[in-house]
DRENFILO-274896 format. One line per 8 residues: number of its first residue (from 1); their letters; for each residue x, y, z of C-alpha. Coordinates in Angstrom, 2 decimals, decimal comma. Layout:
NUM> A> X/Y/Z | ... .
This chain:
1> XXXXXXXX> 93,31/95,31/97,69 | 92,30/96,04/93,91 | 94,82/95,80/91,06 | 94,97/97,96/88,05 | 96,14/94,57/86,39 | 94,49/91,35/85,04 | 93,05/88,51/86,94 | 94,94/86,54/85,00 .
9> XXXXXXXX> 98,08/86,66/85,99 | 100,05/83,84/86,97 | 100,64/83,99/90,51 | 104,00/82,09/90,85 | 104,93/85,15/89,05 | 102,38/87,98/89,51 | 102,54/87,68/93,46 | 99,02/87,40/93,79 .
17> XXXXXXXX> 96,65/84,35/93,95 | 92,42/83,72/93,83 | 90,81/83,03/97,72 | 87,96/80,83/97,34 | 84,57/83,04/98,13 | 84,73/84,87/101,47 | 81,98/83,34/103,30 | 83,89/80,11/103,46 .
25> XXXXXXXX> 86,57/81,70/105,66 | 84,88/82,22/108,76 | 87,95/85,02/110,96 | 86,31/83,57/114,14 | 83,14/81,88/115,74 | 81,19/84,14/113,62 | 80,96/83,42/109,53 | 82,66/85,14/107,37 .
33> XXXXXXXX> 81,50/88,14/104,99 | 79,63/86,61/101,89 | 81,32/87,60/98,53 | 82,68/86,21/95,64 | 86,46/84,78/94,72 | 89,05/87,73/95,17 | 92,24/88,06/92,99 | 94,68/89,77/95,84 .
41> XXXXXXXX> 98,43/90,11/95,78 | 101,15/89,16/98,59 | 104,35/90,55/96,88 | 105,12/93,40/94,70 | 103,64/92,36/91,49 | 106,62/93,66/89,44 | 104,91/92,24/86,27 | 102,44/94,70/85,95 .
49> XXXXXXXX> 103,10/97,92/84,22 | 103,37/100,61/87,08 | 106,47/98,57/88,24 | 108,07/98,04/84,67 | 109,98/101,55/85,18 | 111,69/100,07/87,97 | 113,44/97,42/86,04 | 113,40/98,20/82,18 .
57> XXXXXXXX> 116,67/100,96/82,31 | 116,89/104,39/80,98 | 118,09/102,96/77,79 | 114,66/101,72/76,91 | 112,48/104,61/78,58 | 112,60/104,44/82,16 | 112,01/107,95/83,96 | 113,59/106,52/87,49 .
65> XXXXXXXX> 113,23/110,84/88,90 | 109,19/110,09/88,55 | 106,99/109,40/91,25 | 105,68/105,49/90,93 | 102,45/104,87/89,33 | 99,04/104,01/90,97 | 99,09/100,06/91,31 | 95,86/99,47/93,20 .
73> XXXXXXXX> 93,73/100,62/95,91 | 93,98/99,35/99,23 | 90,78/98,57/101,09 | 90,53/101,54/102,75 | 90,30/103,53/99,32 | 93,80/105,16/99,52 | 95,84/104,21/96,26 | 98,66/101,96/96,58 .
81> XXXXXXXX> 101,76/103,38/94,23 | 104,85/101,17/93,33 | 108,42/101,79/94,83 | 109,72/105,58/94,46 | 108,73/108,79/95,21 | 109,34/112,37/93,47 | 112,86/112,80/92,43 | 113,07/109,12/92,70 .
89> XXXXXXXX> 113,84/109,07/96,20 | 112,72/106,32/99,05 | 109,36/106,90/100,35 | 109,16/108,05/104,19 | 106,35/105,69/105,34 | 104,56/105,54/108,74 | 104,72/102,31/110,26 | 100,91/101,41/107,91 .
97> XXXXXXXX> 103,06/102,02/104,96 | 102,10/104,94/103,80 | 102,65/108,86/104,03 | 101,29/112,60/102,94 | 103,00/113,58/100,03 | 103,15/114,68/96,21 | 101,89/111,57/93,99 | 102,23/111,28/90,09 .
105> XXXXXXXX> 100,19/113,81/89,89 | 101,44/116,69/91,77 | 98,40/116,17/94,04 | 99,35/115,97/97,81 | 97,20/112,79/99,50 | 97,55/110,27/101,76 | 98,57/106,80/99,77 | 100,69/103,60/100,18 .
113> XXXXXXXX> 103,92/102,64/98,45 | 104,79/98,99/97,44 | 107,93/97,95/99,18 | 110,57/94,72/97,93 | 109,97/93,75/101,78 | 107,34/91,77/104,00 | 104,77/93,21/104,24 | 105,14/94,72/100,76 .
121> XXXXXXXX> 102,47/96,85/100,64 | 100,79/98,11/103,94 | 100,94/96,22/107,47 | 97,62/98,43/108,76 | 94,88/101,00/107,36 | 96,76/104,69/107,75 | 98,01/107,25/108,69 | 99,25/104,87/111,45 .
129> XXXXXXXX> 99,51/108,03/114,07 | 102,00/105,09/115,67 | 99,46/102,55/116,79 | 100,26/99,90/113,89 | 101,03/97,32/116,40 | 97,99/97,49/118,03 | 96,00/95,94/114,73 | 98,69/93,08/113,98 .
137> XXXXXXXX> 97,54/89,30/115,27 | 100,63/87,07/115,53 | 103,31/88,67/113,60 | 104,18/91,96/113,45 | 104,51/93,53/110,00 | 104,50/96,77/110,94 | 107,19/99,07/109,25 | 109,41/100,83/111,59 .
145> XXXXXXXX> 108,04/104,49/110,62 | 109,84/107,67/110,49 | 109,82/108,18/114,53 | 106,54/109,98/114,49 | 102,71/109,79/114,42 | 102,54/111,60/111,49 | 105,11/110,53/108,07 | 105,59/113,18/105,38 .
153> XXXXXXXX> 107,23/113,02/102,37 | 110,46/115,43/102,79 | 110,01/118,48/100,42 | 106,23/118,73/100,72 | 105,08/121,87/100,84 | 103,54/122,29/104,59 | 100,58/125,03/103,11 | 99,76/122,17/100,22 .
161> XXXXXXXX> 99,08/119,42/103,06 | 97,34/121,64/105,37 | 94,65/122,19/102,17 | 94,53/118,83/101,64 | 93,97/118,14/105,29 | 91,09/121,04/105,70 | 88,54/118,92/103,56 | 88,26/116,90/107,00 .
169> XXXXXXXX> 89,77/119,04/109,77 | 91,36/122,10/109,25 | 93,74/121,55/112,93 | 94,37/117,50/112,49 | 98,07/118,23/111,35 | 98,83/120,12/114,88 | 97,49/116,92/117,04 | 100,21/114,89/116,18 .
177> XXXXXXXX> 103,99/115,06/115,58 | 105,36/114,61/112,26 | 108,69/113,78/110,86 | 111,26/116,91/109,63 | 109,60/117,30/106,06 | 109,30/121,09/105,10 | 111,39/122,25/102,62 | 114,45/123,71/103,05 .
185> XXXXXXXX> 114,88/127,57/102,53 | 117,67/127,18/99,78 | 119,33/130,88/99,66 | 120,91/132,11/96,40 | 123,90/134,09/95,89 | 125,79/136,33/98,41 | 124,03/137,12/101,55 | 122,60/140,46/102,63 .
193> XXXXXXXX> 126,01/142,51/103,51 | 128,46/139,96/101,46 | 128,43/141,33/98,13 | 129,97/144,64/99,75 | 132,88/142,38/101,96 | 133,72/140,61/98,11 | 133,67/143,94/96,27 | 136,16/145,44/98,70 .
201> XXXXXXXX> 138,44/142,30/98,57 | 138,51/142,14/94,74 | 139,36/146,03/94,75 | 142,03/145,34/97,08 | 143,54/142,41/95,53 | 143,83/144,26/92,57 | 145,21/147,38/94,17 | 147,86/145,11/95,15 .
209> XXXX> 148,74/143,20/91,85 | 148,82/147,05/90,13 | 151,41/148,48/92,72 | 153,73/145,15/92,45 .
């Protein structure tokens, strides 16, 4: 994972530490990828400054109804964003740790939140499609999903995805189920027929009061 933050953060506090060069870490009987030192992170690194309006109040300029901010980029290229989503609500992640949605842009994608829990950023390379524990080795970080293959933010707008989608596959959407996220049809004011029912029980009421 890449940072948007310095290398030389402390990583008692930062979250993050330097591996010594990649080759020297051999995964199995074969060596290891050559490369040089990597700066990575384990936790949340609160420190840096997409996480400071999580923590700094409203009284000194916090905007907690804001989307988080870009924090890295996982390996897979997807961006990794810190805690909340738009409106400042929780983010409904797959069991990877991430989900379609609006980002701080506006811009529906498919990106990773930061989480105060193991495995605080992403247990697998998404969209999961529900086959998270099939990467893990040991223990399983996987995140317990939204109960489908497919996790959308609630509220995002179903024709936005699909045009986000169509760059790759125009149908990938319908091949898998996906949580309840289209937004809800909000209806304002009376409904067709009620205005007439409330006009004839004001007139009436009145009526009444007038002969009394």
């Amino acid at each position: 994972m890449q940072s948007t933050g310095s290398s030389g953060i402390n990583a008692e506090y930062g979250g993050g530490h330097v591996t010594p060069p990649l080759g020297n870490i051999p995964p199995g009987p074969e060596p290891g990828p050559a490369g040089p030192p990597l700066y990575h992170f384990h936790k949340s690194p609160e420190c840096l400054e997409p996480f400071k309006n999580a923590s700094i109040g409203v009284e000194h300029g916090a905007k907690p109804y804001k989307h988080g901010q870009v924090m890295g980029w996982a390996m897979d290229g997807f961006k990794i964003f810190s805690y909340q989503d738009v409106d400042g609500a929780t983010p409904i992640v797959d069991q990877c740790g991430g989900h379609f949605g609006p980002t701080d842009t506006g811009e529906i994608e498919y990106h990773y939140h930061s989480r105060q829990i193991v495995p605080y950023h992403l247990a697998c390379q998404g969209p999961s499609l529900g086959n998270c524990a099939d990467t893990q080795r040991g223990t399983n970080f996987c995140h317990p999903g939204c109960g489908a293959e497919v996790c959308v933010q609630p509220g995002t707008s179903e024709a936005s995805l699909r045009a986000y989608l169509a760059q790759w596959d125009p149908t990938w959407l319908d091949k898998y189920t996906t949580n309840d996220y289209k937004p809800k049809q909000e209806k304002v004011g009376p409904k067709v027929g009620e205005d007439h029912v409330i006009e004839k029980a004001i007139r009436k009421l009145l009526d009444n009061i007038f002969e009394s």
